[in-house]
C-alpha positions in Angstrom: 112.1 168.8 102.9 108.4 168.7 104.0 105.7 166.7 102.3 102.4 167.6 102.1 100.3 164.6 102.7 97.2 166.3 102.1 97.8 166.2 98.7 96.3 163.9 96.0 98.5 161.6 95.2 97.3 160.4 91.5 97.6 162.9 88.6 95.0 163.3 86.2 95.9 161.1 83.8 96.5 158.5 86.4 92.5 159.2 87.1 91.8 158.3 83.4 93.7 154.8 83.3 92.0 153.4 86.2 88.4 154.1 84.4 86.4 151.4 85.1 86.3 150.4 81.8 90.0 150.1 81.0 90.1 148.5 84.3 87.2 145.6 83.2 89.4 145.3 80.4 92.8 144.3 82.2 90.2 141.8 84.1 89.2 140.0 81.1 92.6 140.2 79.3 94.3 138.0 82.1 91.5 135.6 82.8 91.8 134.8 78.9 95.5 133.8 79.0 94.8 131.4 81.8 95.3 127.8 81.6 92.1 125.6 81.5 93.0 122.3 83.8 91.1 119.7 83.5 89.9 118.7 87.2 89.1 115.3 87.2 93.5 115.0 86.0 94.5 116.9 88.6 92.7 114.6 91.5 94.2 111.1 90.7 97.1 112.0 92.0 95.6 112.8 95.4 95.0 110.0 97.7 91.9 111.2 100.3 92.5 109.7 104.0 89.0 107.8 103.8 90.1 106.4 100.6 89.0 102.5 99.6 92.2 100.7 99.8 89.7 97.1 100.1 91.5 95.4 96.6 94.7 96.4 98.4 96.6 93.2 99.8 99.3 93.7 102.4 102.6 91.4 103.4 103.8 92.0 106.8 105.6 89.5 109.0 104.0 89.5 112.3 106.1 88.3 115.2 105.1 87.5 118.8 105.9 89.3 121.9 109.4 89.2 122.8 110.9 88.3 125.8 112.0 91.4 126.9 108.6 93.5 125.3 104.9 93.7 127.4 101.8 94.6 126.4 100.2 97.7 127.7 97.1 97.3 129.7 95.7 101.1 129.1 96.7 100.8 124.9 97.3 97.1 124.2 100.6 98.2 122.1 103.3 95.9 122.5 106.5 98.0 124.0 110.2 97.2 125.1 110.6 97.0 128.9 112.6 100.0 128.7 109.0 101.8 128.1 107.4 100.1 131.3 106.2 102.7 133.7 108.0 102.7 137.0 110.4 99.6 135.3 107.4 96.9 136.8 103.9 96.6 136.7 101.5 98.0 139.0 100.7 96.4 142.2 96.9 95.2 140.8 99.0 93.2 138.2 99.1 95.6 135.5 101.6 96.6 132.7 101.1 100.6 131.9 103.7 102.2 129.4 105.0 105.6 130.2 103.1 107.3 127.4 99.8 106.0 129.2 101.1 106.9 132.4 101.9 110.5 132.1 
């Protein structure tokens, strides 16, 4: 079976519902049955990454370096020895972690 693809592909009555008009219509019919929210409502739940936290008080227990844990020249994070570069520090003295090494 061949198909003519030349051919229009609306009827006329298809024509005559997409009118402008009736089509301004359909528009305004489904804006009207939309919910109105209330903006400000919606944003307290959203915390913003530069958000004020200064009334905020915070309890953590702080311990001191461990006996088997160094502190990283390059980033000054505390690590496990496990994490020391090259399993000693370099030959200038220093304590480099294999994240700050690679």
């Amino acid at each position: 079976m061949a198909t003519d693809y030349d051919a229009p592909r609306k009827t006329d009555e298809d024509l005559d519902a997409d009118s402008l008009e009736e089509l301004k219509s359909h528009r305004t019919d489904k804006t009207s049955s939309s919910v109105d929210e209330d903006e400000a409502d919606a944003a307290e739940g959203f915390e913003l990454p530069g958000a004020d936290l200064s009334g905020e008080e915070l309890s953590v227990r702080v311990l001191p370096r461990q006996q088997d844990e160094f502190t990283c020249t390059s980033c000054f994070l505390v690590k496990h020895r496990s994490q020391l570069h090259s399993g000693q520090g370099t030959p200038d003295g220093q304590w480099i972690c294999n994240d700050c090494a690679a």
